[in-house]
N, C-alpha and C positions, 0 to 999 in steps of 0.2 A: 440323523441327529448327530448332533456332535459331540464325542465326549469328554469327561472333566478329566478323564485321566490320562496323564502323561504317556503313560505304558501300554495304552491300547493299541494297536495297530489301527484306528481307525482315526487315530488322533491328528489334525492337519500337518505339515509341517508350519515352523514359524511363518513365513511369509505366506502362506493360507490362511494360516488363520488370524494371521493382521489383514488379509483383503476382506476376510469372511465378519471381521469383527468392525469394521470399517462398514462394510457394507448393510449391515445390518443395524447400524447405530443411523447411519442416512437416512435408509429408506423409514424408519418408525418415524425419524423426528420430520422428515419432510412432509410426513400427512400430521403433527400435529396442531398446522395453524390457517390450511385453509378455510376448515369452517368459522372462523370469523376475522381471515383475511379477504376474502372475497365478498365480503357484507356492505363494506364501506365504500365502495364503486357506485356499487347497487342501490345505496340506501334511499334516494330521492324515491326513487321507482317502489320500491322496497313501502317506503311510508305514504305514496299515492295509491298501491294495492292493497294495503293489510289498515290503514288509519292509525298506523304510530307514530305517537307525538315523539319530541325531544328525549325525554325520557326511558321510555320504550322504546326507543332504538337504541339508548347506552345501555339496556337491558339486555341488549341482544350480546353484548360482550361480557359485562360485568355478572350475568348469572353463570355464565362457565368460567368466567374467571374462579367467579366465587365458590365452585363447585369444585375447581379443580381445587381450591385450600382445602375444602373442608374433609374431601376427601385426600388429599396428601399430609391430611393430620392424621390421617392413621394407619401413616407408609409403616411401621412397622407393624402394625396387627397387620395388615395388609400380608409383608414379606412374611410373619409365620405362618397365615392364614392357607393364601392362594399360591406364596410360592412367585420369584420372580418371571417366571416361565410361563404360567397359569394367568397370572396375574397381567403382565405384559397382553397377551392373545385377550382377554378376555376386553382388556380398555380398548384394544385396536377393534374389536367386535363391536361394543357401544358406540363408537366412533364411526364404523361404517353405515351401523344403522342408523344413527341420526341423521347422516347424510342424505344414506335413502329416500328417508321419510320426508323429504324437503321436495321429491319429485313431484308428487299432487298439490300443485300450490297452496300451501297454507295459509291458514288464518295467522294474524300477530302474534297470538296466545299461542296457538302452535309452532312458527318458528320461533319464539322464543323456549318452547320447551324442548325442541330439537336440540336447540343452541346448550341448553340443561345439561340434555345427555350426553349429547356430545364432552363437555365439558368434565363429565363423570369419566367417562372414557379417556380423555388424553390426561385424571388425575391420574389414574390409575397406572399409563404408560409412567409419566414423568415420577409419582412416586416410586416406580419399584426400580427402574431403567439403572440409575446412579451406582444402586449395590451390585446391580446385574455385572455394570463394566466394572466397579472396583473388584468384585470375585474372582471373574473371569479372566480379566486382563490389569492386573495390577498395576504393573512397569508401562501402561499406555495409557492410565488415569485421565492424567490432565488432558492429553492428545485428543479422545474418543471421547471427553466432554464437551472440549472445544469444537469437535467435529461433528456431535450431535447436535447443539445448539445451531451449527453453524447448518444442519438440514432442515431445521425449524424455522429458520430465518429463511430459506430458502424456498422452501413451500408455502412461506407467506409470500416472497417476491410473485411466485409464477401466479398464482390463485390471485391478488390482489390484481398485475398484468392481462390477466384471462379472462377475467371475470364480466366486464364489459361484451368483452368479443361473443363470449360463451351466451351471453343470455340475450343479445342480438340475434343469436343462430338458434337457439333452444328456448327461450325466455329465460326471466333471472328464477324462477322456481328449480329449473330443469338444468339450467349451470351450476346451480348450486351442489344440485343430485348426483349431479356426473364424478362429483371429487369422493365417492362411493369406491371405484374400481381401484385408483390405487392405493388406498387401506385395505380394499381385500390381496390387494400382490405383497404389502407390507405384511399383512399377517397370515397369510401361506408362508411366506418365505420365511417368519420368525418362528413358525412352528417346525420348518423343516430345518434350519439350521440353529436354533439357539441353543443353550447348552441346558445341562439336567440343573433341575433346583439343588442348592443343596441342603442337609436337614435343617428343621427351624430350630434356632436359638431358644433353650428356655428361658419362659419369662423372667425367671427371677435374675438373669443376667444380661435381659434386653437394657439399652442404652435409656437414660431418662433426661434429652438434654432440654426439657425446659427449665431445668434446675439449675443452670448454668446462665450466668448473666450474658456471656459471650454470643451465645446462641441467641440469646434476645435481639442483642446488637444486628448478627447476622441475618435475623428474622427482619427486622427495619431496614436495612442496607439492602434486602432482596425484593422487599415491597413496594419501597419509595423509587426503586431503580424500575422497576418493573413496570411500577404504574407509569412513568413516562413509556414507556412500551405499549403497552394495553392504550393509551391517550392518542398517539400517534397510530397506531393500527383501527384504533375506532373509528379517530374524528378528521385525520389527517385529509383524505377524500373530500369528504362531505363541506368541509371549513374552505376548498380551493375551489370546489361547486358554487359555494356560498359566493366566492368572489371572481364569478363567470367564467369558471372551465366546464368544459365540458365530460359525462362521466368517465369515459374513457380516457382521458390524457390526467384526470384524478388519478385514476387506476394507476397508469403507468408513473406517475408522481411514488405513491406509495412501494408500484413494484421498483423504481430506481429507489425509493429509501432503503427496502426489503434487501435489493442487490448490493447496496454498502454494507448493508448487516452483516451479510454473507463473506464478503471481503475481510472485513474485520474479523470475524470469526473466522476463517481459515488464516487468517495473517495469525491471531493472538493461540491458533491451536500449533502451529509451527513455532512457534517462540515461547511460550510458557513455561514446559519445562527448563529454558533456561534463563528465565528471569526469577532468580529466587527472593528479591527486593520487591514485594507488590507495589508496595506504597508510590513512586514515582507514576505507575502505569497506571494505578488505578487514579490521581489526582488527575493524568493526562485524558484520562477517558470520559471523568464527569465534567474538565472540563470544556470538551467538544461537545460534549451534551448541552451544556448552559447556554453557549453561544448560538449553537443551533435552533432553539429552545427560544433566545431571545431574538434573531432573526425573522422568525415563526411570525410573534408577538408583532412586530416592531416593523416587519418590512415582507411581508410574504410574497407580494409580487414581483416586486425586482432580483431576489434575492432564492427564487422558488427551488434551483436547481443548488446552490451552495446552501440552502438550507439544507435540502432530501442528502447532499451528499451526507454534512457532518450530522445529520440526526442518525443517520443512516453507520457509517463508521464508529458513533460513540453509544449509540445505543447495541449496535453489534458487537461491541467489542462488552459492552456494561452485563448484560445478560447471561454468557458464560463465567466471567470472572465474577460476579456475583456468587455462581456455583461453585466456583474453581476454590474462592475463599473460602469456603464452605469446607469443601472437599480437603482443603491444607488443614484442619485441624482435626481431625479422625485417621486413625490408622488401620480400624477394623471395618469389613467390608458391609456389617449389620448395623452396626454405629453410623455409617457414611448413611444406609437407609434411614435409621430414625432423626438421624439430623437433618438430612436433605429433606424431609417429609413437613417435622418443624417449619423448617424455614419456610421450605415451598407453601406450606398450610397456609399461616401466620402472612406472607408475603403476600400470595395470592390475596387474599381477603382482602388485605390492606390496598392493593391494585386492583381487585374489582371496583372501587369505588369511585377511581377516577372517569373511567368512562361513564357513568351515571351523573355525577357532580357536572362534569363537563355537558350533557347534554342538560339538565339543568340551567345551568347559566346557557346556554343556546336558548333557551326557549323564555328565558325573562329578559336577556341583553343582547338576541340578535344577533349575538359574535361569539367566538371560541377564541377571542384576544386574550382575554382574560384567564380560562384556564390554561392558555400555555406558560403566561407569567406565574400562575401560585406554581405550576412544575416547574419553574424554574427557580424558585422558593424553597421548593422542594430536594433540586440536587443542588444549592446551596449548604443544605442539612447533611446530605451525604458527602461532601466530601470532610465534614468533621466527621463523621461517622467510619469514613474511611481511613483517615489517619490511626482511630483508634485501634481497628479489625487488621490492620499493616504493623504492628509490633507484634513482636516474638512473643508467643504466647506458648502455651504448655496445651497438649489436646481439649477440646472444649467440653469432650462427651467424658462423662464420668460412671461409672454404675456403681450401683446397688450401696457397698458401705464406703464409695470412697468418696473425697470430701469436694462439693463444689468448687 
């Protein structure tokens, strides 16, 4: 294990413990999204096995979405609770087992309560992970956000890519199951290298930033960007099936969307720290989202692979700085916890919904034309939203007597 103190002889030197910190921000976030990155391949097959309609198959996303807010609303009880260390092992643990429990092919009811814990599971990661790297590695903040984002985006590319081939060889129960092994090497490896908790904050001077209008902003800004993320990783397969692909070359549609993600997250975690102006980057990223968004809408067959790229780059690049802005108004490493929690709570929730909504209108209008168009409605609204969250502001998170 590794320790917090400078002085220890056991302590890495600097460039260990940036590959150590790197390395361990990868591996957590790359198992956080194939179990319901690999759904949407599968899902024909998926709704001919188990009898889920339209609806219950946007369940299969939208109840971990939903799980991961309601549980990252209470990343701060969480961090004094469990402890980011504790707490970390314990989400990657629900995580694993969900997976598992997918190998005896289940019923609808059952994988969608897989889909539940799971979703408990990766709240748990994403709530506590934020305070983990502000603690631990302050001066590599933005770096190691951008860099974990960019592992989350990344284990959605292979898992969406896989996921065909996987349940050709295995069936799709048993492909599912197999993304079990490497969350147990993610959470080996974070119990033997992450660092000690440190003590909990008492309550009376934990952060309280629903109090703070700003945060509310940030909570919308992270939702509305989000849900086109959750939209595209649901329905993106399924909607190219719908207009005669086949589920594999879906798969690999969404795994090249996933691979721009990735791009853009490592592009936007190597430049961040020195773009101190948000505002230009963040107009330019919604809007490659819009236009991708309205390609989707408007022209999806011609247009398939310059779609996947720019959905692909603006949504990768949207997902981190969503946090990143987050991350730019707190200074305290407990603060950065209860705001990121807010957000992520509040956001999630607000992006569980699109995947449900959307298979909805699939199952009354026969297309998913439509809900790409209201998302695109949607980051129309964000980029006023962004103008506002890109002026110099004063820290968002306030405590106990001082004034919103």
């Amino acid at each position: 294990m590794l320790s917090a103190s400078p002085s220890s002889p056991n302590t890495p030197a600097p460039r260990q413990d940036a590959f150590l910190a790197v390395l361990l921000v990868l591996l957590v976030g790359v198992n956080l999204r194939p179990i319901l990155a690999a759904i949407g391949p599968l899902l024909d097959g998926i709704q001919a096995a188990t009898g889920l309609d339209g609806s219950g198959a946007g369940a299969l996303t939208t109840l971990p979405i939903a799980a991961m807010g309601l549980c990252a609303l209470g990343g701060a009880r969480l961090q004094a609770w469990l402890g980011e260390r504790r707490g970390i092992a314990l989400g990657l643990l629900l995580l694993a087992l969900a997976n598992a429990l997918r190998w005896e092919e289940p019923s609808g009811l059952g994988l969608i309560l897989t889909a539940g814990l799971g979703g408990v599971g990766i709240a748990l990661v994403q709530a506590l992970i934020p305070a983990y790297i502000r603690r631990c590695h302050p001066q590599r903040t933005s770096t190691l956000m951008g860099l974990y984002t960019t592992g989350i985006m990344g284990g959605a590319a292979v898992a969406a890519a896989t996921a065909a081939p996987l349940a050709e060889q295995w069936g799709w129960a048993q492909g599912l199951a197999l993304w079990t092994l490497p969350v147990l090497l993610a959470l080996g490896t974070w119990l033997a290298l992450a660092r000690p908790d440190a003590p909990a904050r008492d309550a009376a001077t934990r952060a309280q930033p629903w109090r703070q209008r700003q945060a509310w902003l940030l909570l919308a800004f992270f939702g509305i960007g989000t849900a086109a993320y959750t939209l595209v990783l649901a329905w993106l397969p399924p909607y190219y099936t719908g207009l005669g692909w086949r589920p594999a070359d879906s798969g690999l549609l969404l795994g090249g969307v996933s691979l721009a993600e990735v791009s853009a997250g490592l592009l936007l975690s190597a430049t961040i720290a020195r773009l101190r102006n948000r505002r230009p980057l963040v107009l330019g990223v919604l809007g490659v989202v819009l236009v991708g968004l309205l390609c989707l809408a408007l022209a999806p067959l011609p247009l398939a692979v310059p779609t996947a790229i720019l959905l692909g780059l603006g949504i990768g690049a949207l997902f981190p700085l969503s946090l990143i802005l987050a991350m730019d108004k707190v200074r305290d490493p407990a603060d950065a916890g209860a705001l990121l929690g807010f957000v992520q709570g509040g956001g999630y929730l607000i992006a569980s919904l699109a995947p449900l909504a959307a298979g909805i209108l699939r199952d009354h209008l026969d297309s998913l034309a439509n809900a790409w168009l209201l998302m695109a409605v949607g980051v129309v609204l964000l980029m006023g939203l962004g103008l506002r969250l890109t002026r110099p502001e004063r820290p968002v998170v306030a405590r106990g007597y001082q004034r919103a």
